[in-house]
C-alpha positions, 0 to 999 in steps of 0.5 A: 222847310217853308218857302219863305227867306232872301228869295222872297222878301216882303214887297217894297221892303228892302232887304237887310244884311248885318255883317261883322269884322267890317273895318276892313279886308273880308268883311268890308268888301262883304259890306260893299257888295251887300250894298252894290246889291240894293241891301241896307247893311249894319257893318259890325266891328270893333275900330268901324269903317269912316269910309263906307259911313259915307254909303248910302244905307250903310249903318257903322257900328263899332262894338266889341262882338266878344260881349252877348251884352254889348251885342245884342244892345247894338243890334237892338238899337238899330231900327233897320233890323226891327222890320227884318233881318234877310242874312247875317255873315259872321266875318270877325275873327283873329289868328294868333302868331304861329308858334311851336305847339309845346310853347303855346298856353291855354290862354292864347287858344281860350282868346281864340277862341273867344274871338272866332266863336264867341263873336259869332255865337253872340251874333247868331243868338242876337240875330235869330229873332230878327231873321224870324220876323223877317220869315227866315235868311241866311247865316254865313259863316267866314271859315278856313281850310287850316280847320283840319287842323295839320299845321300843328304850329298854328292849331289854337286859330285852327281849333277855333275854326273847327269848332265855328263849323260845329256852330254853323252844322248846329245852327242849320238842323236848329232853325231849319223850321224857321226857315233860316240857312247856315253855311260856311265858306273857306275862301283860302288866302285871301289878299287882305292886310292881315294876310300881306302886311300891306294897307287897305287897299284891294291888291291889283289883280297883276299882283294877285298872279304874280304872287300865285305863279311866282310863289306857290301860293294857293290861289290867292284871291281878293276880298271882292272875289270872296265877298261875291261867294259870300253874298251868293250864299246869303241869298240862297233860298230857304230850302236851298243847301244848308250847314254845307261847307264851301271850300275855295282852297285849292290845296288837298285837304 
């Protein structure tokens, strides 16, 4: 694999990072800690994120992911990705309610599907050439432990997140030679508003214990935390670990 990628960036260049699902929970907190870091960040979703418009070097994108088309005009028209693209995090993503595994259709595994793939394939495919010119990076994918797919009640979500690891191995053996890294992190319960039903806040870390020591949970951790996993992994050299899984969850798999 060639020495090139997020470790050597070309002088006096800033680094840039293009991440999905940035209105809010993960993939904001990606967001932020890209931009803690000195990068320029393309924030990727379909509502936008007002607030950290208001960060400098933050570009807001709203767009549907689930389009190639939509896709690749968004990131075409952003001249920060022309020079170079250093990491690209494929965050956007949805769970269906849990239901019975005899009542679920089709249609609610084929959204899934569409949702927790579809977007990232798009982003992948888009951002390729972009990571190229900039003489490689890094891909990290935002998984879930549930990938191993024994909770039968919420399989369609679990599916789809099975078969992004497909996509993440996949993309790690086809641009190996252009130096560009794939991994996947499944950070567990992360303390998001999708997960607690709550608002866009970050949950106190005096919460976050009480949670986890009153009630059984895995290991409930917040955005922040899983954002500094995933921004580690993002500057990963180009002969560092590739299509690897990092698991976070503290349950046996």
């Amino acid at each position: 694999m060639s020495g090139h990628g997020i470790g050597h960036v070309r002088p006096g260049r800033q680094r840039v990072a293009a991440v999905s699902g940035t209105s809010s929970g993960i993939g904001a907190a990606v967001a932020e800690a890209f931009l803690d870091r000195g990068y320029a960040v393309v924030g990727l979703s379909r509502r936008g994120n007002a607030r950290l418009t208001d960060r400098k070097d933050y570009v807001d994108i709203p767009v549907d992911l689930r389009s190639a088309r939509q896709t690749a005009e968004a990131l075409a028209s952003v001249p920060q990705i022309c020079d170079g693209l250093n990491a690209v995090v494929m965050n956007a993503g949805a769970s269906p309610p849990a239901r019975d595994l005899l009542d679920v259709g089709w249609p609610v595994a084929a959204e899934a599907f569409e949702t927790n793939v579809g977007t990232a394939l798009h982003l992948v495919q888009a951002c390729t050439p972009a990571l190229r010119t900039a003489g490689g990076g890094a891909l990290v994918f935002v998984g879930a432990s549930i990938a191993n797919g024994y909770e039968a009640n919420r399989w369609p979500y679990a599916a789809s997140k099975a078969a992004l690891t497909t996509l993440m191995r996949a993309c790690s053996t086809a641009l190996a030679g252009d130096g560009i890294v794939a991994n996947e992190v499944r950070p567990g319960p992360v303390a998001t508003p999708m997960t607690l039903g709550a608002g866009t806040g970050e949950v106190r870390p005096e919460i976050l214990r009480a949670l986890n020591e009153g009630f059984g949970i895995d290991w409930l951790k917040s955005p922040a935390t899983v954002a500094g996993w995933i921004v580690s992994l993002a500057e990963l050299p180009s002969n560092g670990p590739t299509g690897q899984v990092f698991n976070y969850s503290r349950r046996t798999l």
